[in-house]
C-alpha positions in Angstrom: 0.0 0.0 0.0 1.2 3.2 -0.7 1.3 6.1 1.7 -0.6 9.5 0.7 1.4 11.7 3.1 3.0 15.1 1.7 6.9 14.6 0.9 9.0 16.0 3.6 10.7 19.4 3.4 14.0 19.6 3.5 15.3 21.3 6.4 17.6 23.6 5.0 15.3 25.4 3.0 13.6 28.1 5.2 12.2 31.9 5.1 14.7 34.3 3.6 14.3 37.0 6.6 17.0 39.2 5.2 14.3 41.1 2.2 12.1 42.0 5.6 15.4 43.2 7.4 16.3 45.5 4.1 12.8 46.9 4.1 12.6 48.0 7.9 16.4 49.5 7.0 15.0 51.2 4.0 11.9 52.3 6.0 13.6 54.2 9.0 16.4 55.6 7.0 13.5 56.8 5.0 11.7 58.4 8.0 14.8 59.8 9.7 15.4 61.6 6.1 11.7 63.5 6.1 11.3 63.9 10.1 15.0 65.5 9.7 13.8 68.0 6.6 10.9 68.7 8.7 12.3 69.8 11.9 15.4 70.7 10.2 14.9 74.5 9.4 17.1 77.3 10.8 14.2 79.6 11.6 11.6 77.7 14.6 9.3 80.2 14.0 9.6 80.7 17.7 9.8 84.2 19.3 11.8 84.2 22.5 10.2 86.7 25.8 11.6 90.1 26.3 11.4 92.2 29.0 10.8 96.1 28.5 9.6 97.9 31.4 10.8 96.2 34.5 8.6 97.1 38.1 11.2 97.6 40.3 8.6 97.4 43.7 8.5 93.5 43.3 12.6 93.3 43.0 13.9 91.9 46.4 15.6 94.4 48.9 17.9 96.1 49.6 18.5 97.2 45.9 21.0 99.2 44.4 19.9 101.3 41.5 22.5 102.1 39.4 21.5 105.6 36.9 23.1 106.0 33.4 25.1 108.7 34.7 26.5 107.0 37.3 24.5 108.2 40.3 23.3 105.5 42.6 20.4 105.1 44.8 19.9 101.9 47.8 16.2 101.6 48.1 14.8 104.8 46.4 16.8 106.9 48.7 20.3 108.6 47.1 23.2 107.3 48.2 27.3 108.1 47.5 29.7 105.2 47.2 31.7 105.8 50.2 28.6 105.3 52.3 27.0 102.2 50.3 28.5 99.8 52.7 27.4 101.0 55.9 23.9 102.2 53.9 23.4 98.1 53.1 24.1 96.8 56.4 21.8 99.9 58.3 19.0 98.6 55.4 18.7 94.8 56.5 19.3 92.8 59.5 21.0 89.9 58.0 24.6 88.9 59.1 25.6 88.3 55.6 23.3 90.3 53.4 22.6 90.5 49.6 22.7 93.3 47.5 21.0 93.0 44.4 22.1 95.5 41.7 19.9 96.5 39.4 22.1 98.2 36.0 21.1 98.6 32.4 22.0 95.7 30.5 24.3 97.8 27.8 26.3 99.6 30.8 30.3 99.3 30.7 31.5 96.5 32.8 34.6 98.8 33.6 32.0 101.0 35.8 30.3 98.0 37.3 33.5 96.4 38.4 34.8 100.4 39.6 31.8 100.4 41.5 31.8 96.7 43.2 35.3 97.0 43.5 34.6 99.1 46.7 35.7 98.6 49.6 33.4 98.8 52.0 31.2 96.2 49.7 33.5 93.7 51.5 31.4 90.6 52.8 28.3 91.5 51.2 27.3 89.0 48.3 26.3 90.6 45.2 23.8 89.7 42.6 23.3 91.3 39.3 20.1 92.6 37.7 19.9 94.1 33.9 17.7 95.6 32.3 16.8 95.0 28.4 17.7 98.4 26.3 16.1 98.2 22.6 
């Protein structure tokens, strides 16, 4: 009698997985081209935030307001370089206080470091504040 089965396979002949490998290759080189030609561009199109007019009543204290000319004030009240480090110690209670200076963003950094350069700004920690000039 003779059998009715199917021949068998041979073993060695399987799926050829390498086409399905070159077409996932293909497809992500292809993706990487036209997400990189879409976010690509010089220009975002994005406009960053600008500060114009600054409220100074919000700025933390004491605060040091230095003028265009050169004239300085601690806390809306005039003050004179010689007397700005006894002036910031009389205006706060700290041990170690911070001045925050408050100077248009275009000034020369030859009168700001004049000006902190002072010695009787010795002890106090300083932080800057500009302002944006169009």
């Amino acid at each position: 009698m003779q059998s009715r089965l199917p021949p068998k396979r041979d073993k060695t002949a399987g799926l050829d997985t390498s086409f399905a490998i070159v077409n996932i290759v293909l497809l992500l080189i292809f993706f990487f081209l036209a997400t990189g030609q879409l976010f690509g561009g010089r220009d975002p199109g994005v406009d960053l935030a600008r500060t114009i007019d600054l409220p100074i009543a919000p700025l933390p204290r004491p605060l040091l307001v230095v003028a265009p000319d050169g004239s300085l004030t601690l806390d809306d009240a005039p003050v004179t370089a010689t007397l700005l480090g006894p002036s910031i110690m009389a205006a706060t209670d700290a041990t170690s206080p911070v001045l925050h200076v408050l100077i248009e963003g275009d000034a020369r950094a030859r009168d700001l470091i004049a000006l902190l350069d002072n010695p009787t700004l010795r002890g106090i920690e300083i932080r800057l504040v500009t302002l944006d000039v169009d």
